[in-house]
C-alpha positions as CSV (number, residue, x, y, z in Angstrom):
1,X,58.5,150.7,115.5
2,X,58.2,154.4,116.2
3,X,58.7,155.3,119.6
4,X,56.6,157.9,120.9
5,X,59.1,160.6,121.0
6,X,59.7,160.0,117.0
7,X,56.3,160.1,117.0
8,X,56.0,163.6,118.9
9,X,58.7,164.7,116.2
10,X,56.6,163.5,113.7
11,X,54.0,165.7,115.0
12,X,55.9,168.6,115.2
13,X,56.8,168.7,111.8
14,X,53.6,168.5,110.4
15,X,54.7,164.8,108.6
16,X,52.1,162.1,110.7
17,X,52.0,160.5,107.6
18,X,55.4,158.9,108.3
19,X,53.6,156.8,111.1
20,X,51.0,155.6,108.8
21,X,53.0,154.0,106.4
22,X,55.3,152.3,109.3
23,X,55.8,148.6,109.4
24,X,54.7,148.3,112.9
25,X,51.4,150.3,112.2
26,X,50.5,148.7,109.4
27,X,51.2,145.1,111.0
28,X,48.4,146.4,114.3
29,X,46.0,148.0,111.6
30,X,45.6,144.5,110.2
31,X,45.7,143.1,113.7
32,X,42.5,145.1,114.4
33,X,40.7,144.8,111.4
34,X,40.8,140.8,112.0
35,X,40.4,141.5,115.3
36,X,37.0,143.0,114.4
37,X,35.9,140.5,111.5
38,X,36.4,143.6,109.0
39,X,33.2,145.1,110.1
40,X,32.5,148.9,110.9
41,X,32.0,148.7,114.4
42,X,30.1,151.9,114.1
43,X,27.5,150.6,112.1
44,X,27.2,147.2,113.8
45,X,25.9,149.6,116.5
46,X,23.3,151.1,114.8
47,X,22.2,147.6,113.3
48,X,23.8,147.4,109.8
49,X,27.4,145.6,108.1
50,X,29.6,147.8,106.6
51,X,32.9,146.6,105.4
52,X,35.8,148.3,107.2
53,X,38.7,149.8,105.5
54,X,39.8,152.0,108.1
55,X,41.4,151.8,112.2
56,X,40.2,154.6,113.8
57,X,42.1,155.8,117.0
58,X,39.6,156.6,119.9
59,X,42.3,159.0,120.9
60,X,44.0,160.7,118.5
61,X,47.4,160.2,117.3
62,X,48.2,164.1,117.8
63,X,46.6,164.1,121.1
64,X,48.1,161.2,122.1
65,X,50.8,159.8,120.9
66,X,51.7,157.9,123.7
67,X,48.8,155.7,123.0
68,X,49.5,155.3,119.3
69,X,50.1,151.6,119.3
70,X,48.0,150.9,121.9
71,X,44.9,148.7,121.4
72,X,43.4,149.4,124.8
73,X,43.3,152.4,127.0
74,X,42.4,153.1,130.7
75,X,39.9,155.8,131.2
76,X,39.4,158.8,134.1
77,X,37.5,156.1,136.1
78,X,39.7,153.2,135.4
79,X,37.7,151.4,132.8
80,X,39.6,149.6,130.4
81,X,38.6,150.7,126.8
82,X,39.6,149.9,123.3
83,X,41.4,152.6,121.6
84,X,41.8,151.3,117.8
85,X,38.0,150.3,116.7
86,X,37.4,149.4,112.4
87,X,35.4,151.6,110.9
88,X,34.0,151.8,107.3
89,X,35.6,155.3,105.2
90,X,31.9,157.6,106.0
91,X,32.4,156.7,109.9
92,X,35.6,157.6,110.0
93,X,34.8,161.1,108.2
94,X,32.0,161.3,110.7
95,X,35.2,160.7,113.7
96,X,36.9,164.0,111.8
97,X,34.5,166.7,110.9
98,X,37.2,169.1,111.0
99,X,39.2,167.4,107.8
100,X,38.4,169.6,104.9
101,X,36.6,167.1,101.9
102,X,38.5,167.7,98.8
103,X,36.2,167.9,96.0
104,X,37.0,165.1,93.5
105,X,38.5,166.2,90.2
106,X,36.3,166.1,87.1
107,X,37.3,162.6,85.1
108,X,36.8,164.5,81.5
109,X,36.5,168.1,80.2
110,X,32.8,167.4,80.4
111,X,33.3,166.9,84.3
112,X,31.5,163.4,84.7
C-alpha cells in the first residue's frame, strides 16, 4: 500500500495514475462498490438505479492525500462522513467539471 508521502510524490510528478492501479486501491474500490450494492449513490438520491462503475473520493486525492484510503472522514463540525461513495461514469464527470472530455475518435473514414 502507498503511504501518503508516496502518494504526495505521486502527486508531484504529475503520475496519480500509479495509485489507481495499486493493489491496495483496487482491493478498497471493490470494498466500496459491495459496500454500496454497485449502485450510483448519486442517483439513488434523486430516485433512479444506475449501475456503478466508479469510487468517487469526496475529497480528492490531490487535495488530500492523507485521506486516500480512507472510507470515512471527520468533518469541520466533527461529523463523521463517508469519503469513497459509487458512482455511475456521468456522476462522476458531473464530480469533475474541470476534466477536459476527449472527443471519441471516428470508428471509420466515414466517422460513424
Amino acid at each position: 500500500m502507498l503511504t501518503t508521502p508516496e502518494i504526495k510524490e505521486l502527486i508531484a510528478k504529475d503520475n496519480i495514475h500509479k495509485f489507481y492501479i495499486d493493489r491496495a486501491w483496487k482491493r478498497l474500490r471493490k470494498q466500496v462498490l459491495k459496500m454500496d450494492k454497485y449502485e450510483c449513490q448519486q442517483c439513488k438520491e434523486r430516485g433512479r438505479y444506475t449501475r456503478a462503475t466508479h469510487v468517487h473520493h469526496i475529497n480528492h486525492v490531490k487535495d488530500r492525500p492523507d485521506l486516500a484510503m480512507s472510507l470515512l472522514y471527520e468533518d469541520n463540525n466533527g461529523v463523521i462522513r463517508r469519503n469513497l461513495i459509487s458512482l455511475c461514469k456521468d456522476c462522476h464527470e458531473e464530480q469533475h467539471p474541470h476534466r477536459p472530455n476527449k472527443p471519441k475518435e471516428p470508428i471509420t473514414e466515414e466517422r460513424w
